[in-house]
N, C-alpha and C positions, 0 to 999 in steps of 0.2 A: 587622241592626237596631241602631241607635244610641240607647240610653237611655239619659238624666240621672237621675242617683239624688234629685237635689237641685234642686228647683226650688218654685216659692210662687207662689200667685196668693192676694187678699187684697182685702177693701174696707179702705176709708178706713182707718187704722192709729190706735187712740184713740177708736174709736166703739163703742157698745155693740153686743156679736153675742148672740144669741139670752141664753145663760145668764151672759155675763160683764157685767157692768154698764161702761160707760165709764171709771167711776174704777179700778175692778178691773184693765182692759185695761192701763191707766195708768203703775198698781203694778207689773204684770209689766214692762213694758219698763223702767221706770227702775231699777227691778233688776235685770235686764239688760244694762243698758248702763252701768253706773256704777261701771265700771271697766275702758270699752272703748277694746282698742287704737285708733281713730280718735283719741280724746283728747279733748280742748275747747278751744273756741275764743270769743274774746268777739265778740260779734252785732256792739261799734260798727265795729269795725276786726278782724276777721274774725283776730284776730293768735290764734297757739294759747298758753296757758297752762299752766303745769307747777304743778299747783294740785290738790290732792285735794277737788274741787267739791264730790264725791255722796258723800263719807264715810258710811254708815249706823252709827248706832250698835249695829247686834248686824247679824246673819246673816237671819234673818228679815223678811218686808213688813212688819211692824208697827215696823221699827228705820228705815226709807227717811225722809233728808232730805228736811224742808217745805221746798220748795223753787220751787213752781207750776210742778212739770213737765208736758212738753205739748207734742204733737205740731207742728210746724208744717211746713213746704214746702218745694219742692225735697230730701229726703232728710234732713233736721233735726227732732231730737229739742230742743227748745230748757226752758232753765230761769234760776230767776233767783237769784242769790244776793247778800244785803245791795245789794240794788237794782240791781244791774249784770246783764244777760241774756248768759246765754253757751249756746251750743249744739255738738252731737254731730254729724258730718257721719255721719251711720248707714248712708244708705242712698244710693245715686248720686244727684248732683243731677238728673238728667232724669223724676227721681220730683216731680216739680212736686204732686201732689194728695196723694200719697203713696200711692197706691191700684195694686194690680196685677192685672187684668183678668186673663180666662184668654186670651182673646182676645194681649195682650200678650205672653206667652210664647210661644202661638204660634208669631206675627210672628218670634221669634229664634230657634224651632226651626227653623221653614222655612229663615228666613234662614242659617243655619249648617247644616242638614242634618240636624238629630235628628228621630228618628219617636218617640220616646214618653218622657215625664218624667213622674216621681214626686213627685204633690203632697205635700211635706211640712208638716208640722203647726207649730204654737207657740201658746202661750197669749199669748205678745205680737201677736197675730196675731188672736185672738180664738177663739171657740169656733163652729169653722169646720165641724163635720161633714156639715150640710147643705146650706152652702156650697161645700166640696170633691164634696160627691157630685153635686150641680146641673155643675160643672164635668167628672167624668166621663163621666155620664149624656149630656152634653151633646156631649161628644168622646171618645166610648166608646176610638177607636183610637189617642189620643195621648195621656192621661192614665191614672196610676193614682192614687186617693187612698189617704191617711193618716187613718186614726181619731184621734182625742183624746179625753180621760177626765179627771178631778180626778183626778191621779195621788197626791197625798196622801191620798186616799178611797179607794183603789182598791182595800180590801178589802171595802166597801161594797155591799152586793147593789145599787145603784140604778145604780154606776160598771161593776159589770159588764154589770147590762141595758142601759147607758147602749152597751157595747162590743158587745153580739150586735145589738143593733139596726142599730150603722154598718154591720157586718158584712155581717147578713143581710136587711137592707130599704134602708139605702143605699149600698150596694154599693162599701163600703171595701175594702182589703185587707192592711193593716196596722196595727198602733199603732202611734204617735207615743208614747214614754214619756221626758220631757222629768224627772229627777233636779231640775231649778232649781224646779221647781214644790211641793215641800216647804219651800220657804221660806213658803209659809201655815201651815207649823205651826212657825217655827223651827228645822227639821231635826230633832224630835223624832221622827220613826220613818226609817224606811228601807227600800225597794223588797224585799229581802230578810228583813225582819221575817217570820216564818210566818204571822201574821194577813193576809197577800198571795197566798198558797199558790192559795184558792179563783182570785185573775183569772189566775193563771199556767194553771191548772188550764184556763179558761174559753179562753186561749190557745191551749193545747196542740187543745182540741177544733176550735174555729174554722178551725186549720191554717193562722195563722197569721202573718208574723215581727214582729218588733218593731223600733223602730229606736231606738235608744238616743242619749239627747243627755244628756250627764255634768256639761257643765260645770253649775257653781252659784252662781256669783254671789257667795260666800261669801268672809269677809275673809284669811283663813289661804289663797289660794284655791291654790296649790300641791298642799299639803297635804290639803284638801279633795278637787280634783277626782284625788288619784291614790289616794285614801282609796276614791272610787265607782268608781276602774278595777279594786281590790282587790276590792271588793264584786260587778261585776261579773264577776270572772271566776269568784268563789264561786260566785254566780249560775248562770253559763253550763255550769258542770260538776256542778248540780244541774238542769238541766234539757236536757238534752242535744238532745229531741226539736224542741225550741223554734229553728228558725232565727234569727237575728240580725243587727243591723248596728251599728256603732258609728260613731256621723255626726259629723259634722263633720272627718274627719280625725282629726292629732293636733295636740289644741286649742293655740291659740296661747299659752294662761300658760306651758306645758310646754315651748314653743319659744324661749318669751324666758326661762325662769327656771333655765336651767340653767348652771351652771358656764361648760360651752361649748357655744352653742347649736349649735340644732339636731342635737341629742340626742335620742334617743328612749328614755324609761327602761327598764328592764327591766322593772317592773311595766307598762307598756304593751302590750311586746311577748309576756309571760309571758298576758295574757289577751285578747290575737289570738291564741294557738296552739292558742284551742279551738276543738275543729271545725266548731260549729253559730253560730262568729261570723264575718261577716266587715267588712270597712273599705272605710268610706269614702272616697278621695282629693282631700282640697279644699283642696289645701294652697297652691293659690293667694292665699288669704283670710286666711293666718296670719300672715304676714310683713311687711305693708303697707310698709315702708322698704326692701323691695327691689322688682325690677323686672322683668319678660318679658325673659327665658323663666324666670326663677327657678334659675340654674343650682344653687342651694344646696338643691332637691328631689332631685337626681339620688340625691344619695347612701342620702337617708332612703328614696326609692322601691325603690332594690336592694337596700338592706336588707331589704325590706318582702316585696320579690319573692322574695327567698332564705329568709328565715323562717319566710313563713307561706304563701306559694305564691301563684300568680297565678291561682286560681282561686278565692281568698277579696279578692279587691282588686276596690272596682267605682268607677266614675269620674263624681261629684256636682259641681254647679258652685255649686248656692246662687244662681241665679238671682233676681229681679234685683241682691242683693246684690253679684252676681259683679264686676259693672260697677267698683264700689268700687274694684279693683286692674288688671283688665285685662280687655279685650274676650270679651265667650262664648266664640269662636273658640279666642282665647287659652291658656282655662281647659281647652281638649279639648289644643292645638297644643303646651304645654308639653310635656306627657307624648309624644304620638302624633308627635312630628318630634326631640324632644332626649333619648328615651331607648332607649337604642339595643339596648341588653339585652335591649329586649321584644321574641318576634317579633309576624309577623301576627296569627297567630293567639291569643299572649295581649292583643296588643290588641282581638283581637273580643272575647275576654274583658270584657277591663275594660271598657270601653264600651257591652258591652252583653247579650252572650253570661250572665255571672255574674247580671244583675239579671234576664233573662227565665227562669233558672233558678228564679229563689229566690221569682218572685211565681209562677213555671211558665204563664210566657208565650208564646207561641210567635214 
């Protein structure tokens, strides 16, 4: 069986979902994106700009440039600054509505060959739990969902009942625990604060894992996101019992801000080496100025393979994001044709063997 660790199915992108209001939705993406490698580009003449548009003045949603940002078409986050419109090419242009159906994914599972992907979560995305369970419920045999939570709440008795519910009435099977989403309080607390204890507690009992997204949006963002890899690995070796997954790869600040890239710190690799984490490979998506087959992956992935073992690596594409740099196909054929280290069987692994472990899939 061939599972994607990384896949999204979403309405309209900027509309209001159940508990997040429209401008809320809004907020999260442009802090999100507002310092995203695709970059900006101006609407008249589509030319790209080396220009610090979205500067926020703090760390925090309440610091996000008035700027009338705002979803538009074809894969375009658009905004306007001193009267000129420029826009984020975010998301592939074949995203005309901006919307991704589960029906959609699908279509590129079949198409490529995957039997089952893992809806994951964002609060740029909306507050999607009953929306992701409609799309399991729906196609019990080829999707798993992601729960979500006000993670800056989340010692909150209302954010845990909010998590046994997706759990055990909409038939979730993991959190989504997105780190950027404390920017509603200015990164005054931290996932690790003991006033958190009770949802980890709430975790442990459910059975089960979490999928961790670190990056923060934050201006020091370097510093920042290997601050929450520090944190998480405190984390990971105070809660052992707790399965894990650390998504997105290794994020792309860390790929372009090192000395010499494509580096992977030792604070990265110091917390993969706990035993109840493992990594995500999507490292198609980090590098945007290079090109298929990514030969500059090989190295980071035998690293990766040697360190922390081929039985903590599971293999996410970020669907339909993936489009962005190179074909679904692409995103599995990088790894599964140019790396030669792996055998068969640790590619049954990563592809799919590791993620029907960890949700104990058959």
């Amino acid at each position: 069986m061939i599972i994607d660790l990384h896949a999204h199915a979403f309405p309209r992108l900027g509309t209001a979902s159940n508990r997040h209001r429209a401008k809320t939705q809004l907020q999260f993406i442009q802090h999100h994106v507002q310092y995203h490698i695709q970059g900006f580009r101006r609407k008249s003449d589509s030319k790209q700009v080396a220009l610090a548009l979205l500067n926020p003045s703090g760390d925090g949603i309440e610091h996000l440039s008035e700027v009338n940002f705002r979803v538009g078409k074809f894969g375009r986050v658009e905004f306007t600054v001193n009267g000129e419109d420029y826009y984020i090419p975010w998301y592939p242009c074949f995203m005309q509505d901006m919307e991704a159906p589960p029906e959609l994914m699908l279509a590129y599972m079949d198409y490529v060959g995957v039997d089952k992907a893992v809806l994951q979560h964002d609060h740029v995305y909306g507050n999607l739990n009953e929306y992701l369970s409609d799309c399991v419920h729906r196609y019990p045999n080829r999707y798993i969902g992601l729960a979500q939570i006000s993670e800056w709440k989340g010692y909150q008795p209302e954010e845990r009942e909010r998590l046994d519910r997706a759990v055990r009435y909409l038939g979730l099977s993991g959190l989504y625990f997105s780190v950027e989403s404390f920017s509603m309080t200015d990164f005054s607390d931290h996932f690790d604060d003991p006033k958190f204890e009770p949802l980890w507690n709430l975790v442990s009992d459910l059975k089960i894992p979490i999928f961790w997204a670190l990056y923060t949006g934050q201006r020091n963002r370097l510093a920042s996101y290997l601050e929450q890899v520090q944190r998480l690995s405190r984390w990971a070796r105070a809660h052992p019992d707790i399965p894990c997954v650390y998504t997105h790869g290794i994020e792309t600040i860390v790929l372009r801000s090192q000395s010499e890239r494509f580096q992977i710190p030792a604070e990265v690799i110091d917390c993969l080496k706990n035993s109840n984490l493992h990594l995500e490979i999507m490292l198609h998506l980090m590098a945007p100025d290079t090109e298929y087959p990514f030969k500059w992956t090989r190295a980071i992935l035998k690293q990766l393979y040697y360190e922390i073992g081929p039985e903590q690596l599971l293999w996410g594409s970020d669907m339909p994001a993936c489009e962005r740099t190179c074909t679904y196909k692409q995103s599995m054929n990088y790894v599964r044709q140019y790396c030669d280290f792996l055998s068969e069987e640790d590619k049954s692994l990563f592809f799919g063997g590791n993620a029907a472990r960890l949700f104990r899939s058959e």
